[in-house]
N, C-alpha and C positions, 0 to 999 in steps of 0.2 A: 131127891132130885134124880127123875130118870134120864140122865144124856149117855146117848152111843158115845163109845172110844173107839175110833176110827184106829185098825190095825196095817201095817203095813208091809205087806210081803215083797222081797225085794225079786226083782224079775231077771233072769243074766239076760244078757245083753247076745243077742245071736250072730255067732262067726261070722266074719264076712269073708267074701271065696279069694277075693285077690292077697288076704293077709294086709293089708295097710287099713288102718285104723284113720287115719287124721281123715280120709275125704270125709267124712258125716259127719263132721263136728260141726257143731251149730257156732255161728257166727256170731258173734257180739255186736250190734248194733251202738253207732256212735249217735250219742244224745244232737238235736241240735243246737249246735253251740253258737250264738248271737255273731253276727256277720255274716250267717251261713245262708245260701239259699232260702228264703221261707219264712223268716225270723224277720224280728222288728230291730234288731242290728245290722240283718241285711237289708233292710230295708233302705234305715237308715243313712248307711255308708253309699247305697247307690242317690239316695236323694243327695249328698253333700257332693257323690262324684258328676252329676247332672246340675248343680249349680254351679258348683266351681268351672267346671269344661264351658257352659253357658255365659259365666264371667269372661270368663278367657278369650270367647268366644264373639261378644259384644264388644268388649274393648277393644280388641285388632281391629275388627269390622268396622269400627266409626275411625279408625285414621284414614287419613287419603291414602297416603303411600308403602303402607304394607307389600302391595301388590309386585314394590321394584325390586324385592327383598325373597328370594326363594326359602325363606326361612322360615321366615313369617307366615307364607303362603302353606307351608307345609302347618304350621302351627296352628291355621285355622282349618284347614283337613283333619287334623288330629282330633282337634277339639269339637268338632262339627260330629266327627265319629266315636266322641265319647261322649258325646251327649245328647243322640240318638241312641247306642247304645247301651247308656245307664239310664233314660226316662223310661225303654223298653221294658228293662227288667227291674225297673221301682216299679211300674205298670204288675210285671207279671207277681214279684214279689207283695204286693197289698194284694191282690186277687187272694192267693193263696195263703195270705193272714186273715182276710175275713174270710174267707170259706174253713178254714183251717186245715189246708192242704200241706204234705210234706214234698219238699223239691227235692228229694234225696233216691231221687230215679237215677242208674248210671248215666242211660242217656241224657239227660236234662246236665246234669252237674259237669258231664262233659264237654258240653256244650256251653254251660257259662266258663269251665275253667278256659278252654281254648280260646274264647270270645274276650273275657278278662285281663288274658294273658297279652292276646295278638293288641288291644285297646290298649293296656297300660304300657308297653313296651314301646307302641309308636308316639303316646300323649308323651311319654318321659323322652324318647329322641329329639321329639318336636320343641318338648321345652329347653331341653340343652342347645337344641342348636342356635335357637331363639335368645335363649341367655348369652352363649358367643358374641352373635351381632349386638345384641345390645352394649355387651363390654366393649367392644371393639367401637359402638360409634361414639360410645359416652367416655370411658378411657383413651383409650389408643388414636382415634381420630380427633375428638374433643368436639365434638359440632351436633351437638345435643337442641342447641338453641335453635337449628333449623329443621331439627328431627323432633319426633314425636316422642322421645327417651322413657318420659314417665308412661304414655300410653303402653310404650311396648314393655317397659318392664312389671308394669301391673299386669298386663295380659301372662309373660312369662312364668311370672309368682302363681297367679290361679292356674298356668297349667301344670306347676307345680304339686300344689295343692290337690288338682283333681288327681294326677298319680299319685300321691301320697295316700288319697281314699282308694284309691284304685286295686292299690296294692294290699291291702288287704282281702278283699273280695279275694284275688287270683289267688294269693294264698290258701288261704282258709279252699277255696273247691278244689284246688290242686291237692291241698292233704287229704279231703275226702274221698278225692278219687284213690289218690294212692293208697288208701287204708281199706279200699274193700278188698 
C-alpha cells in the first residue's frame, strides 16, 4: 500500500509591532441556537407572538366600549404593533429558512433585538395596565354584568401570552448581540 504521510512543519507565528497579541485572535462563532434569528424556533416563537398579539387583538376590537377605557385603547396599539411586527419577521424569518440564509448579521440582529425589546416591553405595559382595569371593574367596583369582563380579560391573558413569546426572541438577540 503506497499512501503519502503528510508531514507537518510547525510555522512561528510572526511578532506583531504593537506587542498585544489578543487583537487577531479569531473569534468563535455562536451556533444557531433555536429561537434565534433564522431558525425554525425562531420562526416558531414569532408565529405564536403573531397569534396570540392577533387574539388580543380581535377580542378588544369586537367590544363596543374599549374605546371609554385609555387602557384598553393602549392594549390594542400594543397589540396591533406586535402583530405587525411579529407577521414581518415570521415573513422575513421563513425567507431565510427556505433559502437557508443566516440572520447573524450585527446589523440585522440589532435591529430585531431593539424592535423585540421596544414590542415586548410596551405589549407587557399594555397588558398590566389592562389587567388593573379589569380587576378594578370586576373586583373593586363589581359591575361586571354591564361590562364586557370576560371580553377584556381574555384579550388581557393573550396579551400576556404574546409577551411571554416575545420575551424570549428579545432575549436570545440581545445575548447575541452582546456576545460578539
Amino acid at each position: 500500500m503506497n499512501v503519502s504521510h503528510a508531514s507537518v512543519h510547525p510555522v512561528e507565528e510572526p511578532p506583531t509591532t504593537d506587542g498585544n497579541n489578543n487583537n487577531n485572535v479569531p473569534r468563535v462563532r455562536m451556533k444557531d441556537i433555536q429561537g434565534m434569528p433564522g431558525t425554525k424556533g425562531g420562526f416558531a416563537l414569532r408565529v405564536f407572538q403573531f397569534i396570540f398579539a392577533a387574539a388580543a387583538l380581535a377580542v378588544m376590537a369586537t367590544t363596543s366600549d374599549f374605546p371609554s377605557v385609555t387602557a384598553f385603547c393602549y392594549l390594542v396599539a400594543a397589540a396591533g404593533l406586535q402583530f405587525l411586527w411579529s407577521l414581518t419577521l415570521a415573513i422575513v424569518d421563513l425567507y431565510a429558512i427556505l433559502v437557508m440564509r443566516s440572520l447573524q448579521n450585527y446589523h440585522i440582529v440589532s435591529l430585531f433585538a431593539v424592535g423585540d425589546g421596544l414590542t415586548s416591553t410596551l405589549t407587557f405595559a399594555a397588558a398590566c395596565a389592562s389587567a388593573g382595569i379589569t380587576v378594578l371593574i370586576d373586583n373593586d367596583l363589581g359591575s361586571c354584568a354591564e361590562n364586557h369582563c370576560v371580553q377584556f380579560e381574555t384579550a388581557t391573558a393573550m396579551a400576556f401570552i404574546s409577551w411571554f413569546t416575545a420575551l424570549p426572541s428579545f432575549l436570545l438577540n440581545f445575548w447575541s448581540l452582546a456576545s460578539r
